[in-house]
C-alpha positions in Angstrom: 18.2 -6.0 19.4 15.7 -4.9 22.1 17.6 -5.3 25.0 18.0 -1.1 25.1 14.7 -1.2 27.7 14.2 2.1 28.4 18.0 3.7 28.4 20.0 5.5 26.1 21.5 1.9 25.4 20.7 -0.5 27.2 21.4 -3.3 25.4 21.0 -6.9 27.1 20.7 -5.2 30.7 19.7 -8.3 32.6 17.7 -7.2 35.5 16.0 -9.0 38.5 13.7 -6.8 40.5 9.7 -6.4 40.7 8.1 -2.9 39.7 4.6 -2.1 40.6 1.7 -3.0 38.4 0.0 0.6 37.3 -3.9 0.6 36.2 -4.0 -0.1 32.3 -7.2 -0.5 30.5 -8.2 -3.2 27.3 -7.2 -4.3 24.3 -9.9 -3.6 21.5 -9.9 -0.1 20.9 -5.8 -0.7 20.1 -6.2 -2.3 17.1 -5.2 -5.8 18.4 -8.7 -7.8 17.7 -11.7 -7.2 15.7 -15.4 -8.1 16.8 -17.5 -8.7 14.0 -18.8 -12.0 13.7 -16.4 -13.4 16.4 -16.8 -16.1 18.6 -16.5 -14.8 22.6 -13.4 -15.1 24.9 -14.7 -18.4 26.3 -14.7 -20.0 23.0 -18.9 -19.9 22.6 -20.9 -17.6 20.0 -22.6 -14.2 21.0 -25.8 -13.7 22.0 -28.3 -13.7 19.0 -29.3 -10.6 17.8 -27.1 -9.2 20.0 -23.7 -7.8 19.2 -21.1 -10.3 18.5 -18.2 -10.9 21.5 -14.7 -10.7 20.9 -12.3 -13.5 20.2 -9.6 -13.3 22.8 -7.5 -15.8 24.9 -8.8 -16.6 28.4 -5.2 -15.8 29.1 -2.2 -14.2 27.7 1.2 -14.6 29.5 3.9 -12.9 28.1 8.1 -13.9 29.3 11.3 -12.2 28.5 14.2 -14.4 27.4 16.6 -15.8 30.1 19.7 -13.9 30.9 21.4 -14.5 27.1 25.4 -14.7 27.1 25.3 -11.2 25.7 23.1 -9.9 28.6 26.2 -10.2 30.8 29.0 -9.4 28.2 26.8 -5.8 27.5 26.8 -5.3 31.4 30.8 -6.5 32.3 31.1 -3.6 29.1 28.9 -0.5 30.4 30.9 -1.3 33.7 33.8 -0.9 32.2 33.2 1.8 29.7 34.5 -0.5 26.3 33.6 0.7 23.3 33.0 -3.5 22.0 31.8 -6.7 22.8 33.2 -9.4 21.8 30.4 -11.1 20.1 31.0 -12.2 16.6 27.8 -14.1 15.7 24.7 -12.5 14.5 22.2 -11.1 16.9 19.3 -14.3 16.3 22.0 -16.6 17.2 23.0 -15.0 20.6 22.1 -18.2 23.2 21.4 -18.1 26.4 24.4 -18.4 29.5 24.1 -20.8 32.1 22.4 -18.7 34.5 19.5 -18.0 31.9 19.0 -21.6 31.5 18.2 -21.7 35.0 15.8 -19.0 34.9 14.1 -20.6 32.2 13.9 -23.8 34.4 12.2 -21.2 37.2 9.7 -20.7 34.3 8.8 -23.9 33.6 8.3 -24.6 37.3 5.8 -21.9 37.5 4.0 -22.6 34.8 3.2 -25.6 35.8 2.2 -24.4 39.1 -0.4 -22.2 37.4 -3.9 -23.7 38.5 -4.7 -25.6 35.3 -7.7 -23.3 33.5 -4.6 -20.6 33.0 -1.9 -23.2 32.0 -0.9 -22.1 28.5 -0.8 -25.4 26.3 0.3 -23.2 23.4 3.5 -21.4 22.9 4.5 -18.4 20.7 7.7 -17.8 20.6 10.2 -15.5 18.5 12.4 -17.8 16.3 15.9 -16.0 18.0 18.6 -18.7 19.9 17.9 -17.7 23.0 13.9 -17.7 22.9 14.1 -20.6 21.7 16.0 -22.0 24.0 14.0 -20.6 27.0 10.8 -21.8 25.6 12.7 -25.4 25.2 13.8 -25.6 28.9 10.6 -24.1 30.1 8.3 -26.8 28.3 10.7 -29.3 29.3 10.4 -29.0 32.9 6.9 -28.0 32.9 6.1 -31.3 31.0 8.2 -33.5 33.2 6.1 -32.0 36.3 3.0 -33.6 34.0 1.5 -30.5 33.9 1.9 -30.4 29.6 2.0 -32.9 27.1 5.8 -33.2 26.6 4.5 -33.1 22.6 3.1 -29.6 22.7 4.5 -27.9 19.6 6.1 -23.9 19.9 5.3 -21.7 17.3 7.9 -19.3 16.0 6.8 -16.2 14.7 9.2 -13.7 13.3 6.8 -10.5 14.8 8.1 -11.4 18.3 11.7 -11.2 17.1 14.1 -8.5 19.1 13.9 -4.8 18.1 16.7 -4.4 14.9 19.4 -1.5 15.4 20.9 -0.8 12.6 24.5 0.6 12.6 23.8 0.9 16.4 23.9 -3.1 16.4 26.3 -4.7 19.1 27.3 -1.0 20.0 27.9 -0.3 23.9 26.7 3.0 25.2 30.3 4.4 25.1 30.7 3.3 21.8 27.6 4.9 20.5 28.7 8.3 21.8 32.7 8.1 20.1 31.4 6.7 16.8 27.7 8.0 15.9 27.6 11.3 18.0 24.6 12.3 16.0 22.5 9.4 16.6 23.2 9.5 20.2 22.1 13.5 20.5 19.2 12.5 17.8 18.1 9.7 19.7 17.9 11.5 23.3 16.0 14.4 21.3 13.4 12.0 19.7 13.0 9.6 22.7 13.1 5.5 22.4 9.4 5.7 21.2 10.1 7.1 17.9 13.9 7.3 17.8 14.6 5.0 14.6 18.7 4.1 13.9 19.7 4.2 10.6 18.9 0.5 9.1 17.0 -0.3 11.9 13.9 0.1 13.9 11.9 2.6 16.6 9.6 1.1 19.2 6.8 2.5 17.0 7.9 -0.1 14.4 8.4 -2.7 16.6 4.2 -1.5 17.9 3.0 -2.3 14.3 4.5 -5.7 13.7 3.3 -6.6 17.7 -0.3 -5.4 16.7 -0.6 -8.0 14.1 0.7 -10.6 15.9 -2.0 -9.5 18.7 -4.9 -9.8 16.0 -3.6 -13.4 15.0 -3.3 -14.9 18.7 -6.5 -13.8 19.3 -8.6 -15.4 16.5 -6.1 -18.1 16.5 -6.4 -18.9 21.1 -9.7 -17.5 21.6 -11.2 -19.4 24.8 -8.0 -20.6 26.0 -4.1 -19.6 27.8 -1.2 -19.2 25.6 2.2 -18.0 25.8 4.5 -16.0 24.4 8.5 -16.0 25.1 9.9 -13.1 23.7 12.4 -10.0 24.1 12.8 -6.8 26.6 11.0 -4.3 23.8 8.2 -6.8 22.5 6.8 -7.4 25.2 7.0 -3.4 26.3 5.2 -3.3 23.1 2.8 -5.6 23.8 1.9 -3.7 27.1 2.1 -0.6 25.2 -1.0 -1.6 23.0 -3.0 -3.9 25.4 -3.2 -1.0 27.8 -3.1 1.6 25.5 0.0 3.5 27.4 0.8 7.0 26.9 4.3 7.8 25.9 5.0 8.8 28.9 3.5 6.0 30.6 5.8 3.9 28.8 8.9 5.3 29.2 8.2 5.4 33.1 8.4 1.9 32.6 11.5 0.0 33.7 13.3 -2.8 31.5 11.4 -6.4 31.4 13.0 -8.5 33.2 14.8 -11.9 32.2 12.3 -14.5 32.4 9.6 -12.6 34.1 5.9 -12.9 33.4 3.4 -10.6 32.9 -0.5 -11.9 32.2 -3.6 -10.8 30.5 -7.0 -12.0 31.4 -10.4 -12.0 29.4 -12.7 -10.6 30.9 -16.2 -9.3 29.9 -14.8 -9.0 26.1 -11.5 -7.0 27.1 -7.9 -8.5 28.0 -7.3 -6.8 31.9 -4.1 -7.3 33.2 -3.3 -9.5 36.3 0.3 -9.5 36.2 3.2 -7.3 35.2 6.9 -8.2 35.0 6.4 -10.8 37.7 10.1 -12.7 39.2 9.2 -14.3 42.7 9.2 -17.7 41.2 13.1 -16.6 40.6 14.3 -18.4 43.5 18.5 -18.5 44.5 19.2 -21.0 42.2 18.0 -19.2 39.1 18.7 -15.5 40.3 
């Protein structure tokens, strides 16, 4: 579960403010798309005899889940101290609570309020309850605006799926600290990067499986917007090897936001990014 951002827990923080966008550079030397033989961003063949361009979307938007019933349940528990949730179902099928499924009607708004070249008209998503709910509502109202064919089809890809935890799973931060002391002092030693709980996974791990999904969108979108709706550490992952962050650059980060957007756009062979963690379209209703 990758709603730990970038705390000692954090799991399911929802969160609803803006952080700056810091310079990042491209996508190519981290692994995410190869060049040989590919077609360019805008969908055309390279110049002959010249050196092939590479296949990339024109755009790449990225979203967080809406708040998910456990995002408030985690936060009513670090307030409180508890050492449990009470959350009995497995993480996958965690949904999202009523003020998420607002937010996710805030998304579909904005997408289709996005001029039309960058309005994504495919849709990866990770195959958990409440991404799958957000891209749902999102499509939904986007295509009742007209601005989709109420038909497009989502993709669910298990890659985008939350980060796993282990026998940290479902733990508060107070619970963490009575009942697996060691992990907590091994985990502030190691740092979220490479920190990896017993039976589950680090960010690093959670880097690998985003990278592949990164070479597949690409040949798969080249020359045109998609978007993917996914969870708090994929798509710090996916920031974290389009812009080829440091460590410390990522862990200056703050946590993704519910619902926010964050966008990629081709240009001259490279993804650039034009957008990070975005929530103005959040308006009263949906905040």
């Amino acid at each position: 579960m990758a709603e730990l951002g970038i705390t000692l827990n954090g799991q399911h923080k929802s969160t609803q403010h803006q952080p700056n966008l810091s310079a990042v550079t491209a996508v190519t030397a981290s692994g995410a798309v190869g060049a040989s033989g590919a077609v360019g961003a805008n969908g055309s063949a390279g110049t002959p005899g010249g050196p092939a361009a590479t296949r990339l979307p024109s755009v790449l938007i990225a979203t967080r889940h809406g708040e998910s019933t456990a995002n408030v349940e985690f936060q009513l528990a670090e307030a409180a101290g508890a050492l449990s949730v009470p959350i009995s179902c497995r993480d996958a099928d965690i949904p999202l609570s009523l003020r998420g499924q607002r937010q996710a009607q805030a998304l579909g708004r904005w997408w289709a309020a996005l001029p039309s070249a960058d309005r994504p008209r495919s849709v990866w998503c990770s195959p958990y309850v409440r991404t799958a709910e957000t891209a749902r509502i999102a499509l939904a109202q986007a295509a009742g605006l007209g601005a989709v064919p109420v038909t497009l089809a989502v993709r669910y890809d298990e890659r985008l799926r939350d980060r796993e935890l282990g026998v940290l799973e479902m733990l508060p931060k107070a619970a963490i600290e009575a009942k697996h002391p060691e992990e907590a002092a091994r985990r502030r030693k190691m740092g979220e990067l490479y920190y990896r709980p017993p039976g589950g996974e680090s960010w690093a791990d959670v880097a690998l499986r985003v990278r592949s999904l990164l070479r597949d969108v690409c040949e798969e979108e080249a020359g045109r917007p998609v978007l993917l709706v996914a969870h708090d550490c994929t798509v710090l992952m996916l920031r974290y090897a389009l812009d080829r962050l440091t460590e410390e650059q990522l862990t200056g980060l703050g946590p993704v936001h519910n619902c926010s957007t964050s966008l990629w756009r081709s240009q001259e062979g490279r993804l650039r990014p034009d957008g990070w963690n975005g929530v103005a379209h959040l308006d009263a209703g949906a905040d």
